[in-house]
C-alpha positions, 0 to 999 in steps of 0.5 A: 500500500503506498502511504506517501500523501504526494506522488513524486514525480521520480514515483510517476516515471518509474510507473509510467516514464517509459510509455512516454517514450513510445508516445514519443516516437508514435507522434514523432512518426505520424507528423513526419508522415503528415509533413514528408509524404502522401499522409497528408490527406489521410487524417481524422476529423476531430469530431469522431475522434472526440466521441471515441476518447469520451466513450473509451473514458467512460469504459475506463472509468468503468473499469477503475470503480470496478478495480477499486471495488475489489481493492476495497473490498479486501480491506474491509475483509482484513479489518474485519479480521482484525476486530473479530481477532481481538474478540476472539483473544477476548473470549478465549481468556474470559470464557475457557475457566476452570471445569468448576468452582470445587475443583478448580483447573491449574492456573497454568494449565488455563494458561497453556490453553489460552497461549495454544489457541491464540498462538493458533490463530496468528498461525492462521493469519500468517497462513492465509497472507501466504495463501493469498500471496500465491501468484494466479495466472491473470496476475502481472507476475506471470506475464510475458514481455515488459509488463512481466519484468516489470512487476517481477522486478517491482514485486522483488524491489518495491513489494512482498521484497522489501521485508525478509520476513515472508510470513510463512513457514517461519511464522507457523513454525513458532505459533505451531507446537511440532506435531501440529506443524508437521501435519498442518503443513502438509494440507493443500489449504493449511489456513482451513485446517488450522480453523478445523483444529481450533474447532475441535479444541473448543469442542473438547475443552466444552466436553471437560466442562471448561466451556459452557453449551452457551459459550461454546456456540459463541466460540464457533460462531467466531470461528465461522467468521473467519472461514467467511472471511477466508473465503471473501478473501480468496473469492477476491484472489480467485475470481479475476475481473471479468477478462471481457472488461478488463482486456477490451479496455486495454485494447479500446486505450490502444486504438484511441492513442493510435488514432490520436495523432491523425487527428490532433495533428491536423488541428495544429497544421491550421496554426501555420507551417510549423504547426503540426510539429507542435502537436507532438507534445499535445499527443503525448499528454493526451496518449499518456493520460489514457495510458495512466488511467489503464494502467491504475486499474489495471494494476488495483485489480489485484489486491493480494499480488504482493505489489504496492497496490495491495492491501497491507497484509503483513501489517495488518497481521503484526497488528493483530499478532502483538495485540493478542500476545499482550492479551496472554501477557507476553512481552517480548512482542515484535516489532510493528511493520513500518512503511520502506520506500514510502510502501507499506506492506 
């Protein structure tokens, strides 16, 4: 997630710098056509030109509240997980007591199982980031060409790369006791495996009298919420947009700016001699403001790709992972995640 308020401009052209070049030399291209060879009467009204670059917009547009839906989506998804964590750490100290009151259960022994169900649960959080981390098919990563160097190179740099903690096998490795690790790890969906275990504590401690009918209930519920949760997360990471809007919409930009010159350059050759070599700059602002727009929504349609467009998953989960150890009275907790390079992930 970027958090820097203001854009650089060094930012901008790291993004988009290099489509400028290609504007560049497309407007370059089309007026000395127009100057030097038979060209000259093949140009485009600006009328016709006009309505296209209003309804490419408009589908643009449609595109990018369709892109930001999903972005939004997802983190409304991560903080609900926060709030239903922090009741969970709640309820699992408040209402796993001891089996009665004549014969009450070893302190430590309630807090061992406190530990071991929260200690679960962070397990969980890291194991769904790194689910959710998994590149798809649609993703930039997986692309060829420049669109497929560039998000790898970003992704190492500017993403997932800038911390070397990957919130995976070693964060399971230190909330998970061994043999739990050993088995969990081995599932191909270990998040869903982790919540099923939490499941069946719970039903075990409600059979030792530790949890009441009425609190048991309660604690599944919570749990339910987070296999909802996981799974609106993964329906966002499994299900692209809709291929038929997100690729018409980078073909409609591409006609556009392809037409663009023949029709703005006969506009300026009206100003005098040299006025279609002036138009090269007005091609490219106009070019490279539809190619921004594309590549904006292109780019925020995915929001667990492990670029700086995603959801500051690793963030979120640290969040989480300190306020539940505080909860069991820890106090050797981990540093909170701090943004690099203006990105937080």
């Amino acid at each position: 997630m970027l958090v820097k308020k203001n854009t650089t401009f060094r930012g901008i052209m790291a993004f988009t710098g290099h489509h400028l070049v290609w504007l560049t030399l497309w407007a370059l291209i089309v007026v000395c056509l127009y100057e030097f060879s038979f060209m000259r009467g093949f140009t485009i009204p600006w009328l016709p030109l006009s309505v296209i670059g209003t309804a490419v917009a408009f589908y643009v547009g449609f595109k990018n509240n369709q892109s930001y839906d999903r972005l939004w989506e997802a983190r409304k998804i991560w903080g609900s997980i926060i709030n239903s964590s922090r009741s969970w750490g709640l309820m699992i100290r408040s209402l796993i007591v001891s089996e009665s009151d004549e014969q009450p259960q070893n302190e430590e022994e309630l807090k061992a199982i406190h530990k071991k169900l929260i200690n679960r649960h962070i397990a969980w959080l890291y194991a769904l980031r790194s689910q959710l981390l998994l590149s798809t098919e649609w993703e930039h990563v997986n692309l060829r060409g420049s669109f497929g160097r560039f998000a790898r190179r970003s992704r190492k740099t500017i993403g997932v790369g800038l911390f070397n903690d990957e919130a995976s096998e070693d964060n399971l490795k230190r909330y998970l006791q061994e043999d739990e690790y050993e088995k969990l790890i081995n599932f191909k969906n270990t998040a869903t495996q982790i919540i099923d275990k939490q499941a069946q504590d719970i039903a075990a401690l409600r059979k030792k009298g530790c949890v009441s009918d009425l609190d048991h209930v309660e604690l599944q519920e919570v749990l339910r919420e987070f296999y909802n949760f996981q799974g609106m997360a993964e329906r966002i990471k499994k299900f692209p947009l809709p291929r038929q809007y997100a690729n018409m919409s980078f073909i409609f930009v591409c006609l556009f700016v392809f037409m663009l010159p023949f029709g703005v350059v006969t506009e300026f050759a009206k100003l005098g001699d040299w006025g279609s070599w002036f138009s090269i700059p007005f091609i490219v602002i106009i070019g490279w403001v539809y190619v921004v727009m594309e590549l904006v929504g292109d780019y925020s349609e995915n929001p667990f790709e492990g670029l700086y467009n995603d959801i500051p998953m690793l963030s979120i989960c640290r969040v989480i992972e300190i306020d539940l150890l505080e909860m069991i009275g820890e106090t050797d907790l981990p540093d909170a995640i701090e943004a690099k390079n203006g990105v937080l992930m």
